[in-house]
C-alpha positions as CSV (number, residue, x, y, z in Angstrom):
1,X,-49.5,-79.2,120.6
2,X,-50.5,-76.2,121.8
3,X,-48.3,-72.5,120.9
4,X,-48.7,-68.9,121.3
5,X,-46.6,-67.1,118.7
6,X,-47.7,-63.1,119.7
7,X,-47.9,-62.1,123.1
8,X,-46.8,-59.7,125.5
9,X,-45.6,-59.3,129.4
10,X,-44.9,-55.9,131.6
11,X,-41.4,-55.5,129.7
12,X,-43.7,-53.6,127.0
13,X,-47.4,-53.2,127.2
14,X,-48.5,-56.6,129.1
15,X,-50.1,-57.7,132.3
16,X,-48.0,-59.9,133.5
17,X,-44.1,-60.2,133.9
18,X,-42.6,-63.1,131.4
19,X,-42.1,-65.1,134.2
20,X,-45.9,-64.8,135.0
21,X,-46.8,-65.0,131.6
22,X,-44.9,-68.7,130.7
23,X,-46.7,-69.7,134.1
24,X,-50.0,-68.8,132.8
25,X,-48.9,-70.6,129.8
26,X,-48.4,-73.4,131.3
27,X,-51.4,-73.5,132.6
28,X,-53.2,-73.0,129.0
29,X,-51.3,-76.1,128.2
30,X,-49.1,-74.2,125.9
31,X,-45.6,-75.9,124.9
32,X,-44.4,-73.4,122.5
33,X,-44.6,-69.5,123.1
34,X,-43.5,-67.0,121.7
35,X,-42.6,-63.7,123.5
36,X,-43.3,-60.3,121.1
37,X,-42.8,-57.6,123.1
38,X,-43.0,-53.9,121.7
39,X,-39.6,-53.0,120.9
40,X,-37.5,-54.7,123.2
41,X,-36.5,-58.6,123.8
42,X,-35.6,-57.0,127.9
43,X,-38.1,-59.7,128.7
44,X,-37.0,-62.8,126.8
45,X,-34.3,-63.9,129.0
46,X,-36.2,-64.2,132.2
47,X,-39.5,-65.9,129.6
48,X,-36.7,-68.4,128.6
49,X,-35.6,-69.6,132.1
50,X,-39.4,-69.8,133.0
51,X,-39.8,-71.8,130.1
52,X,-36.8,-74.2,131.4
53,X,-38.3,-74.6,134.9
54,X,-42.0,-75.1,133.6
55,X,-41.1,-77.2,130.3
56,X,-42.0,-75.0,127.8
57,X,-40.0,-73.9,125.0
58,X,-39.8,-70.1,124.9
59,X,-38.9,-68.3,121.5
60,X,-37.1,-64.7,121.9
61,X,-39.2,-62.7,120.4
62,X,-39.9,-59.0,119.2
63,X,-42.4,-57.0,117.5
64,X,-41.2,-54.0,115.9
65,X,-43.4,-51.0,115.2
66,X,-42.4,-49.0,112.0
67,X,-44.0,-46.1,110.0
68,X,-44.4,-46.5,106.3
69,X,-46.2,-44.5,103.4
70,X,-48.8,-47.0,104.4
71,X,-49.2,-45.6,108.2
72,X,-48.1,-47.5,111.2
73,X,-46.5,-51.3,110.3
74,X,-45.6,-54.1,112.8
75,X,-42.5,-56.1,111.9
76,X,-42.8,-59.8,114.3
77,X,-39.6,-61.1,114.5
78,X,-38.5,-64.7,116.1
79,X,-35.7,-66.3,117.5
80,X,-33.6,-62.9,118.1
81,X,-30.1,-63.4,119.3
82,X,-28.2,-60.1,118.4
83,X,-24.4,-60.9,118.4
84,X,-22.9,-58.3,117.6
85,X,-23.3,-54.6,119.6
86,X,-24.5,-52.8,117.0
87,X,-27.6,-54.5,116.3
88,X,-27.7,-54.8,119.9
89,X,-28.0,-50.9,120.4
90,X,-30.2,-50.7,117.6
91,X,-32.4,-52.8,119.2
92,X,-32.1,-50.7,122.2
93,X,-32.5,-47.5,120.8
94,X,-36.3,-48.5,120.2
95,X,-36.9,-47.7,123.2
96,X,-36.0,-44.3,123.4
97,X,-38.4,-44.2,120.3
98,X,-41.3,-45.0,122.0
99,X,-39.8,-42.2,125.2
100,X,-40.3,-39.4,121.9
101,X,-43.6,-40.5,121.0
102,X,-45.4,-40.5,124.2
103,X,-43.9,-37.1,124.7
104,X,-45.6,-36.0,121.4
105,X,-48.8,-37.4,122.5
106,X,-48.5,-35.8,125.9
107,X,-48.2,-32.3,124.2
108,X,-51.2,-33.0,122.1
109,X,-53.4,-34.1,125.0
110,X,-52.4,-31.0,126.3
111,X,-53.7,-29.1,123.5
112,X,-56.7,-30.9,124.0
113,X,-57.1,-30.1,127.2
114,X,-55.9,-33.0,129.1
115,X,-52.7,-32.4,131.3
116,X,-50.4,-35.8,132.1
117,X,-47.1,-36.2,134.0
118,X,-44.9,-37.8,131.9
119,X,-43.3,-39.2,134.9
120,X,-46.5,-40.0,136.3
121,X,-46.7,-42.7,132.8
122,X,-43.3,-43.5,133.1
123,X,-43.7,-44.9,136.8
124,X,-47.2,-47.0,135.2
125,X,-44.8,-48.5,132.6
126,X,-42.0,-49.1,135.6
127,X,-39.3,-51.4,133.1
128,X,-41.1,-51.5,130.7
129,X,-41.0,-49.9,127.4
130,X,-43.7,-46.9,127.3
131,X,-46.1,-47.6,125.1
132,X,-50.3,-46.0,124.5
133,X,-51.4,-48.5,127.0
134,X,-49.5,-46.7,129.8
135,X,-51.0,-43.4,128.7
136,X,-54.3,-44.7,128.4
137,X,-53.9,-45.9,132.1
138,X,-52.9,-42.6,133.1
139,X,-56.2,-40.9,131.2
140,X,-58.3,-43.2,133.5
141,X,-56.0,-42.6,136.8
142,X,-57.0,-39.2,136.3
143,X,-60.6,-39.1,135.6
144,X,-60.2,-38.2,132.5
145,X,-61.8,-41.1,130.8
146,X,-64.0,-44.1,132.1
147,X,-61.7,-46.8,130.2
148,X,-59.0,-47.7,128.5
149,X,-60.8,-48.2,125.8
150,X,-62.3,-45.1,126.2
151,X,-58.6,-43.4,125.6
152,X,-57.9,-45.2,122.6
153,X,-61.3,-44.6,120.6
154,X,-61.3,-40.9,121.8
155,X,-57.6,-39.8,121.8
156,X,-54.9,-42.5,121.5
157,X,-56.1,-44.7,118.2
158,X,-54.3,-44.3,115.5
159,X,-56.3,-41.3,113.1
160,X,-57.3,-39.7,116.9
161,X,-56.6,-36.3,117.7
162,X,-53.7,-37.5,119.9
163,X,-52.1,-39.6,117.8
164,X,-48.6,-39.6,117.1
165,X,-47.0,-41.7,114.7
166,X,-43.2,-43.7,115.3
167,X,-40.2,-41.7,113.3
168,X,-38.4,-44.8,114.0
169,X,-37.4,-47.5,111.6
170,X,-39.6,-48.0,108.2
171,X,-40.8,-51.9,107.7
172,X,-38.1,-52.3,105.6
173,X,-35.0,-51.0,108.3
174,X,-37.4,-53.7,110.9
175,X,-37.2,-56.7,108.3
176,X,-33.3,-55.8,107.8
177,X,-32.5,-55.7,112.1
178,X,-34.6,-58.8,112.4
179,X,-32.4,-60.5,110.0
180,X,-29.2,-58.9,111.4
181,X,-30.2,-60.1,114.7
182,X,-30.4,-64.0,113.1
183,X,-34.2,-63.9,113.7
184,X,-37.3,-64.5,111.3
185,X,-39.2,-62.2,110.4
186,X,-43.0,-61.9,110.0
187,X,-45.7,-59.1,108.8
188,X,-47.9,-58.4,111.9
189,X,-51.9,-58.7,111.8
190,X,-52.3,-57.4,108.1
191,X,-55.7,-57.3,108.0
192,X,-55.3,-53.8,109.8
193,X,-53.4,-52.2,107.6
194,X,-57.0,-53.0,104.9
195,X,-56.1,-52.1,101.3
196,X,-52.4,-51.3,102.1
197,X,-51.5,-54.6,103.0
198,X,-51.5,-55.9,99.3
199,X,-48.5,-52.6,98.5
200,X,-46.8,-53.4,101.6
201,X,-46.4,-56.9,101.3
202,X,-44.9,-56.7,98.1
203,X,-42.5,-54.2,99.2
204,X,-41.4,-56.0,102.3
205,X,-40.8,-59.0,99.7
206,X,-38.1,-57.4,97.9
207,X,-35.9,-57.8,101.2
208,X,-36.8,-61.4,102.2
209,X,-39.9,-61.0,104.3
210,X,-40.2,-64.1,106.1
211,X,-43.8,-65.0,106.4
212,X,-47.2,-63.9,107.3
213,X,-49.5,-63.3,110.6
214,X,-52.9,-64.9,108.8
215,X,-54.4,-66.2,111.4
216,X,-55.3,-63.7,114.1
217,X,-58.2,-62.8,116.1
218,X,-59.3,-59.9,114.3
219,X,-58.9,-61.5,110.8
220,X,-62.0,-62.8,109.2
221,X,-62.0,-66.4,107.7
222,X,-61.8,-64.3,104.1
223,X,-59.5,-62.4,105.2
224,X,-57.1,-66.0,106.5
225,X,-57.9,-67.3,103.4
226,X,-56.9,-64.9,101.2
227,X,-53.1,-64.1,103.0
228,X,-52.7,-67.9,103.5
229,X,-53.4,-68.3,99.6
230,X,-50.6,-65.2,99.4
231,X,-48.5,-67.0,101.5
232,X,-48.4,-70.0,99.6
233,X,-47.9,-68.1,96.6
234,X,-45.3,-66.5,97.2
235,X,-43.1,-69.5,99.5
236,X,-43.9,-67.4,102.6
237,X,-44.4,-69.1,106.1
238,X,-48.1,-68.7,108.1
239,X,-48.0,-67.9,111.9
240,X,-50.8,-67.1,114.0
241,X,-50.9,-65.6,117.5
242,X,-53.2,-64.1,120.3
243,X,-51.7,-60.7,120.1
244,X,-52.4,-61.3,124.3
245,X,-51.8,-58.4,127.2
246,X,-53.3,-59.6,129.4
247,X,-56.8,-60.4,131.4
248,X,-58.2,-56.9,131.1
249,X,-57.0,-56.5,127.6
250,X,-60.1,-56.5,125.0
251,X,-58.9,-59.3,122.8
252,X,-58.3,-63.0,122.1
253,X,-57.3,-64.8,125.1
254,X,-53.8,-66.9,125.7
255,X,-53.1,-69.4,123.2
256,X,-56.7,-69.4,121.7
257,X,-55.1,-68.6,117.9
258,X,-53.7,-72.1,117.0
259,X,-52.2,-72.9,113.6
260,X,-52.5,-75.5,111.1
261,X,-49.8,-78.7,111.7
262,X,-48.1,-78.7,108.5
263,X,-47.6,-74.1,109.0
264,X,-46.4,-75.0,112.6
265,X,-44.2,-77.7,111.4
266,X,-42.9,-75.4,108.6
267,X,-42.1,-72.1,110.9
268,X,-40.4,-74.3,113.4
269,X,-38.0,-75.6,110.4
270,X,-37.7,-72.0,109.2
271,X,-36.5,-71.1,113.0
272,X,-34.3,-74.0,113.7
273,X,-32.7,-73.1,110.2
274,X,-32.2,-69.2,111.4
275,X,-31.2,-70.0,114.5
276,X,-28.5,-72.8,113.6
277,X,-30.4,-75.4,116.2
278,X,-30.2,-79.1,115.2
C-alpha cells in the first residue's frame, strides 16, 4: 500500500490543482493521500471527489505555519472537518496571514532594491493561498533572479534579508485549532528546526501533540531514528510524507517517503478514532 501523507496542489503553493494531483497519484499507485496545503483545506473537497472517482482515499488535510521562540513551526494536521463557524473562520483567517506577510516581504525587497507588484504575485498565486513560492516566481518573471531557488537562498529563506516571519498562531494555538477542527495533529519535518526541535517538542506535548513527521526526505537515517525512538517514548504516532509541489519543485518526488506497516496501521487507527469512522 502505497500513501502520501504531505503534499501540496495550486490551492497553496503546488503545481497542480487537487484534482491533478490525486490523478498523478493515481498514477504513483498511491491509495492513501494526504492533502497539506499551507493554511487552507480550500482544496480538500475537490482532492476528496477525485479521490472517489479514481479510488483513492483522500484525507483533508492542512499544514499550519506558526512562529514560536524557536523560529518558524509547521503544525500537520489530518482529517480536518471544522463544524462549527468559529473554527471555520479561524481557519480562514490564515489566509489573510499569509496576504500580511508577503506584503512585509514586498517592502523589504524594496529596500533591497527589488520592486514587485503585489497584484502582480497575487495573480501567480490565482486561488490559492500566497505563499514565498509565488514571490519567488515573480523574482524570476522579472529578471531579477535566474531561479527559484535562486530567490529563496538569496532573499526569501528563512534568516535572508527578505525574510519575514508569520505573526499568526504559535504551535501551540495550531495544535489547539487542529484539535478543535476534529483532526490530528502532527509536528512537521523536525529535523529543520535542528537543536530546537528537542524544546519544542516537549512544549507541543503539554497540549496533546499527536505524533511525529520522522521520516522525511530531508531527515537523515540518525536523524529517523532518533524521533522515531522519541516517538515511541513518548506514545506518539510516526508519519512520513513527500512534502511534494510539484515537478519543478527541488525535493522528494510523489509518494517516494513510505512508512513502516505497523506506523501506517497505527495513524490510520488514530484518524478513524478522531474522525468517528468505523
Amino acid at each position: 500500500m502505497l500513501v502520501e501523507l504531505h503534499c501540496h496542489t495550486t490551492a497553496s503553493d503546488g503545481a497542480y490543482a487537487p484534482a491533478e494531483l490525486v490523478a498523478l497519484a493515481k498514477q504513483h499507485g498511491i491509495s492513501l493521500l494526504a492533502i497539506t496545503d499551507h493554511d487552507t483545506i480550500e482544496g480538500c473537497a475537490e482532492a476528496i471527489e477525485a479521490g472517489q472517482q479514481h479510488r483513492i482515499t483522500v484525507i483533508s488535510g492542512i499544514e499550519i505555519s506558526a512562529l514560536s521562540a524557536h523560529g518558524e513551526v509547521h503544525i500537520l494536521g489530518y482529517g480536518i472537518h471544522p463544524q462549527d463557524s468559529a473554527t471555520r473562520e479561524r481557519i480562514a483567517s490564515l489566509r489573510h496571514v499569509r496576504v500580511e506577510r508577503a506584503k512585509r516581504m514586498l517592502t523589504r525587497l524594496e529596500a533591497l532594491g527589488i520592486h514587485l507588484d503585489f497584484e502582480r504575485v497575487r495573480a501567480i498565486a490565482g486561488d490559492g493561498v500566497i505563499g514565498r513560492p509565488h514571490i519567488a516566481r515573480a523574482m524570476v518573471e522579472a529578471g531579477f533572479v535566474p531561479s527559484i531557488q535562486a530567490a529563496f537562498d538569496l532573499y526569501l529563506a528563512e534568516g535572508k534579508p527578505a525574510f519575514a516571519p508569520h505573526v499568526g498562531l504559535t504551535p501551540v494555538q495550531a495544535v489547539e485549532l487542529i484539535h478543535a477542527a476534529g483532526g490530528v495533529a502532527v509536528l512537521a519535518h523536525p529535523g529543520l528546526y535542528q537543536s530546537k526541535a528537542e524544546a519544542l517538542m516537549e512544549e507541543l506535548l503539554a497540549v496533546r501533540l499527536d505524533g511525529i513527521e520522522a521520516h522525511y526526505p530531508l531527515h537523515t537515517p540518525e536523524q529517523i531514528a532518533h524521533f522515531s525512538a522519541f516517538a515511541h517514548e513518548r506514545g506518539l504516532l510516526i508519519t512520513g510524507g513527500s512534502d511534494y509541489h510539484g515537478p519543478l519543485a527541488e525535493g522528494a518526488a510523489l509518494g517516494s517517503v513510505q512508512l513502516p506497516p505497523a506506523e501506517l496501521q497505527a495513524f490510520q487507527q488514530r484518524l478513524r478514532v478522531s474522525t468517528n469512522q468505523p
